[in-house]
C-alpha positions as CSV (number, residue, x, y, z in Angstrom):
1,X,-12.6,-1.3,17.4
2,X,-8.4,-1.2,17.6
3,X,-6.5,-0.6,14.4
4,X,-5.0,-3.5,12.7
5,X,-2.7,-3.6,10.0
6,X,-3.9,-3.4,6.9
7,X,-1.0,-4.3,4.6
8,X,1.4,-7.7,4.8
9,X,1.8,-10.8,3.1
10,X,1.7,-14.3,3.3
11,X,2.7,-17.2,1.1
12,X,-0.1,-16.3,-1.1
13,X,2.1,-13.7,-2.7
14,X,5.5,-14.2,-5.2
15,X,7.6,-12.6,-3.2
16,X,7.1,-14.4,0.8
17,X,7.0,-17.6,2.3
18,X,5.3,-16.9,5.5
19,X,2.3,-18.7,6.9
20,X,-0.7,-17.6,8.3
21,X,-0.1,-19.5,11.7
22,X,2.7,-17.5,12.0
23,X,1.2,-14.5,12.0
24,X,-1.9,-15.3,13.9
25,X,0.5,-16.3,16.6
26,X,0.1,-12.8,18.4
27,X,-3.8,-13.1,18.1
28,X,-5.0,-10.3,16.8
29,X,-9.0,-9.5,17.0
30,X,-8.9,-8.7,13.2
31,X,-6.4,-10.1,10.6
32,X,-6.5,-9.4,6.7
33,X,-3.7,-10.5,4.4
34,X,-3.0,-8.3,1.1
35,X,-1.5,-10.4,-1.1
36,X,0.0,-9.1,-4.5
37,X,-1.9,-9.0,-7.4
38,X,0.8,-7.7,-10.4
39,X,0.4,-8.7,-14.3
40,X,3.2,-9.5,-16.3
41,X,5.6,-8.5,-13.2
42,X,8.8,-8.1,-14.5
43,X,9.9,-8.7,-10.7
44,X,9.0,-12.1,-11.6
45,X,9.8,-13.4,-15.0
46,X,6.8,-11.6,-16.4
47,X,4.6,-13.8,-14.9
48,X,0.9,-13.1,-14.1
49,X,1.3,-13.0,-9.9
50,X,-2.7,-13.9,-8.7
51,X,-3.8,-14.9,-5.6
52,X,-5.3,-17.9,-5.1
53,X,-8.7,-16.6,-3.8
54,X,-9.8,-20.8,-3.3
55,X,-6.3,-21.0,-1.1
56,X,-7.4,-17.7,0.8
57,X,-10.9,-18.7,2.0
58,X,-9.3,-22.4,3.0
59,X,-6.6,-20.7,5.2
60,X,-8.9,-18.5,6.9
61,X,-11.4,-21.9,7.1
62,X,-8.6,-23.6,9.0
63,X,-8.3,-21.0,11.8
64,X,-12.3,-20.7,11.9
65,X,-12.2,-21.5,16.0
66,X,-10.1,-18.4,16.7
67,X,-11.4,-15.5,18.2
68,X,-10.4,-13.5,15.0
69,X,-12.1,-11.3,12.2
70,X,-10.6,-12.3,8.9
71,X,-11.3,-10.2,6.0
72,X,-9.9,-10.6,2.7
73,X,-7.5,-8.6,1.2
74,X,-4.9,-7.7,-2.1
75,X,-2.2,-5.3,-3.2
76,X,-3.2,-4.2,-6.8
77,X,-0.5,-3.2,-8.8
78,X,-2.0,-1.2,-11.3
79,X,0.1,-0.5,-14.8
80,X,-2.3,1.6,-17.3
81,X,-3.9,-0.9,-20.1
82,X,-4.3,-3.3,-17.2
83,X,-7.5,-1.9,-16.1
84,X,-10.4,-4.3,-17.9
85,X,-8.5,-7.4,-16.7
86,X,-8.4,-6.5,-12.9
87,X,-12.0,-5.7,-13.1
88,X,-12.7,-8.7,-14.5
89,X,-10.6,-10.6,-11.4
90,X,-12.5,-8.4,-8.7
91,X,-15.9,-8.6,-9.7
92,X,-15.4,-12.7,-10.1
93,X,-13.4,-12.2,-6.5
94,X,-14.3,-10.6,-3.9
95,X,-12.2,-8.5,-1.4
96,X,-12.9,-6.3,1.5
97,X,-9.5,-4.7,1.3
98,X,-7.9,-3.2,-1.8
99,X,-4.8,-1.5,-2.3
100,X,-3.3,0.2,-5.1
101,X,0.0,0.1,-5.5
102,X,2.3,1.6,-8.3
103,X,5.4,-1.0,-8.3
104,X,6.3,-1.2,-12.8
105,X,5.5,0.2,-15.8
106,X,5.0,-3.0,-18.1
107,X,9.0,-2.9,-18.6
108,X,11.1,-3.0,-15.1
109,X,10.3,-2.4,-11.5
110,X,10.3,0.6,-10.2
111,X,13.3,-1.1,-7.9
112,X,15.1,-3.6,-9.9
113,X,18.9,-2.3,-11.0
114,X,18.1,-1.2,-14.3
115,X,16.4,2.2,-12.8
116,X,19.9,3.0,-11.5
117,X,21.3,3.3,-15.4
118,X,18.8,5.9,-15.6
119,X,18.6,9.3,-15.5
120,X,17.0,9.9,-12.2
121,X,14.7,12.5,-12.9
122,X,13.6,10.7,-15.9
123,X,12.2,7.6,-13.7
124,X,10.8,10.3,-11.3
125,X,9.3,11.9,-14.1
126,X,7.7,8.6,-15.2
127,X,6.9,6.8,-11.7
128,X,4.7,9.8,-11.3
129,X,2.8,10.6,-14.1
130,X,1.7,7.1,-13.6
131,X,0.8,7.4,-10.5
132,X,-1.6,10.2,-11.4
133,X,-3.0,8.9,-14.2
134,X,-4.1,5.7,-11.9
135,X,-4.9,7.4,-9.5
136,X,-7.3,9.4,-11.9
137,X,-8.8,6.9,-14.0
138,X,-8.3,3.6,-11.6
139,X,-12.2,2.8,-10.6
140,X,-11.4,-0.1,-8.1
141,X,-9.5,0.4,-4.5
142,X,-9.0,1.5,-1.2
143,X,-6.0,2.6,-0.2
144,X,-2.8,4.3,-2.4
145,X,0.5,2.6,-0.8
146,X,3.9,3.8,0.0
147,X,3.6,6.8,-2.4
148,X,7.4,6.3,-2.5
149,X,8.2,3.1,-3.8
150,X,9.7,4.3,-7.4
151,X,11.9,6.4,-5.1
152,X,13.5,3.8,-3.1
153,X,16.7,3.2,-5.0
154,X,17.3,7.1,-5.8
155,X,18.7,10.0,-3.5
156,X,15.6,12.0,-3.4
157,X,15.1,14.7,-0.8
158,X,12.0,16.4,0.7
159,X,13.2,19.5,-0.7
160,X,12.9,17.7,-4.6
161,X,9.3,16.6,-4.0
162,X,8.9,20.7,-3.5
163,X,10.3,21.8,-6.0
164,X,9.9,19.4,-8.8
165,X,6.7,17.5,-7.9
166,X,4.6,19.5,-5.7
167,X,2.5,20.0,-8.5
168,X,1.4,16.4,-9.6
169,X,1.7,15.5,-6.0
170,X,-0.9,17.8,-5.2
171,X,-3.0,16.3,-8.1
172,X,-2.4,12.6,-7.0
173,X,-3.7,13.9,-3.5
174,X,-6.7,15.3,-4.7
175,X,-7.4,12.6,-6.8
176,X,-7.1,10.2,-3.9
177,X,-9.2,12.6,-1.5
178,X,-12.0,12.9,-4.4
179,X,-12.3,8.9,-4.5
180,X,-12.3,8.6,-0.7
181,X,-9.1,6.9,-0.9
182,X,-6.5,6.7,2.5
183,X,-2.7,7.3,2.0
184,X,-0.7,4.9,4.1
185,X,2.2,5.3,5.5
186,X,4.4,2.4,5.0
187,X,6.9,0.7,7.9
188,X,9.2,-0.2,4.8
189,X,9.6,3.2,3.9
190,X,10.5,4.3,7.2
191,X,12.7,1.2,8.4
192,X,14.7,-0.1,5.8
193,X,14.5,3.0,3.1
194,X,15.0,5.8,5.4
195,X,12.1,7.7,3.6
196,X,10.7,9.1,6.7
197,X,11.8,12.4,5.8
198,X,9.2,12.3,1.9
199,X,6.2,11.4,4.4
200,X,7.2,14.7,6.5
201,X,6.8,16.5,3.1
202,X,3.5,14.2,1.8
203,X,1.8,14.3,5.2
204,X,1.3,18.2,5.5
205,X,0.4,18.5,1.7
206,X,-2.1,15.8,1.5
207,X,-3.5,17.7,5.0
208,X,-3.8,21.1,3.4
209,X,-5.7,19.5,0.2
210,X,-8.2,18.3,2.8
211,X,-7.0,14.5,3.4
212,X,-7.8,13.1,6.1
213,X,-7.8,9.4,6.3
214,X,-4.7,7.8,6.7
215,X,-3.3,4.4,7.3
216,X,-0.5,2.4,8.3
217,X,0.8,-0.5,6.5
218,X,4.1,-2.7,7.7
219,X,4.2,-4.3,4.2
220,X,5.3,-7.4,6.6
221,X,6.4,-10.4,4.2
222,X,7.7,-11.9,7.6
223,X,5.3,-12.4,10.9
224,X,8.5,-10.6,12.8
225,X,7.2,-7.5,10.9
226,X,3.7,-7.5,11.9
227,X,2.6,-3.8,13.0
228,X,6.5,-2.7,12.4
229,X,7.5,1.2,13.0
230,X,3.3,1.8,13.8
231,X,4.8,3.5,16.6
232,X,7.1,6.0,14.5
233,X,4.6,6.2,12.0
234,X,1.9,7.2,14.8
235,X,4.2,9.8,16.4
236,X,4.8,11.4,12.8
237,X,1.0,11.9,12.3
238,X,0.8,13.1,15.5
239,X,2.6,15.6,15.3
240,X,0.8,16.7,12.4
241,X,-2.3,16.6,14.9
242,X,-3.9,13.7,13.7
243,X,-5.8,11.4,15.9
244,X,-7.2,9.5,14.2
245,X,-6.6,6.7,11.7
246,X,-9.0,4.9,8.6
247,X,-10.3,1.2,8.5
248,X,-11.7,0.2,4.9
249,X,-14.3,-2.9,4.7
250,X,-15.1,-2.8,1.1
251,X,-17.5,0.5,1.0
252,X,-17.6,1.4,4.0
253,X,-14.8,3.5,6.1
254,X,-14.2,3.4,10.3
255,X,-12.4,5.9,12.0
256,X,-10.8,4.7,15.8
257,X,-8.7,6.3,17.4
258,X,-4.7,6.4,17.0
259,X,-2.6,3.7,18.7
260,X,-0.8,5.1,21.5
261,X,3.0,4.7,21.2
């Protein structure tokens, strides 16, 4: 089995228009959509953004006479107090793909305008401690995303993470290794934040915890952006000598080999 990405969207989420044709255009042998799953997302008027699960299984019905493996899929965004609600959504739906995501905190996004009024450390301060404290007590998931993301629209440096947040970073990536959890590296974060330079710190550290599945994600919202930067991102973790990269269906985890560049 070949890698695939496991992390884009489709019109199923708030925030993209794109169809599954669109994507399925460059046939790949295995295609799973992670749509957005986010409760009272600020990004979005507040709203409750669900999937629709019946929409789902009729899109993947539609394209039943291609040669490819659809699994189903969702981006969790996770704010503490949410917990008993998204339990209650998985166990009535069903994915084989989960990934846990820390994008608000009830009040903002971590990347809407208001977090630039802030004091930076105080959102850093924040973004992380919820991080941990979901990454800690969330019982439902598969993969933590772009570890970044409440760092996008700061000027943080590799040398910060050291020195101010080695030590809850250390305890996110133990938490994540204890639950079996990959940490993906994310195309977005590369590409259009220039964050390559966080996963240089991130990769090592979560390595010398004992982590050892990792994933890459394009968080595509477009089909252009299917398997974006998996090159760059492949190069980086191989330099850090890994060769290998993590597949989750539901419980159980495959390990094939890493996509040569």
């Amino acid at each position: 089995m070949n890698y695939y990405d496991q992390h884009l969207h489709t019109f199923l989420s708030f925030d993209s228009e794109e169809r599954f044709e669109n994507y399925l255009v460059q046939q790949p042998a295995t295609f799973v959509a992670t749509d957005h799953f986010d409760l009272k997302n600020p990004a979005h008027a507040f709203q409750d953004d669900i999937p629709d699960y019946e929409e789902l299984l009729r899109q993947q019905q539609k394209f039943i006479n291609q040669p490819t493996t659809f699994l189903k899929g969702i981006e969790i965004g996770v704010v503490p107090g949410q917990e008993s609600k998204i339990y209650d959504y998985l166990t009535t739906y069903p994915y084989d793909l989960q990934l846990v995501s820390i994008h608000q905190n009830g009040q903002f996004d971590y990347m809407d305008d208001i977090v630039l009024t802030k004091d930076k450390y105080t959102i850093m301060d924040e973004y992380f401690q919820q991080m941990e404290r979901v990454t800690e007590d969330f019982k439902a998931g598969h993969i933590l995303t772009h570890f970044e993301y409440g760092l996008r629209r700061l000027d943080v440096t590799s040398h910060e993470l050291a020195t101010r947040y080695e030590e809850q970073l250390t305890q996110i990536f133990k938490n994540i290794i204890a639950k079996n959890w990959g940490l993906e590296l994310n195309a977005k974060s590369f590409a259009k934040y220039q964050n390559a330079q966080l996963y240089e710190y991130a990769v090592p550290l979560y390595q010398n915890l004992g982590g050892k599945l990792f994933t890459l994600g394009s968080d595509a919202h477009i089909a252009s952006d299917f398997r974006n930067q998996f090159s760059q991102m492949g190069a980086m973790l191989k330099k850090f000598g890994v060769t290998e990269l993590a597949l989750f269906q539901n419980k159980e985890i495959k390990l094939v080999p890493l996509p040569e560049s």
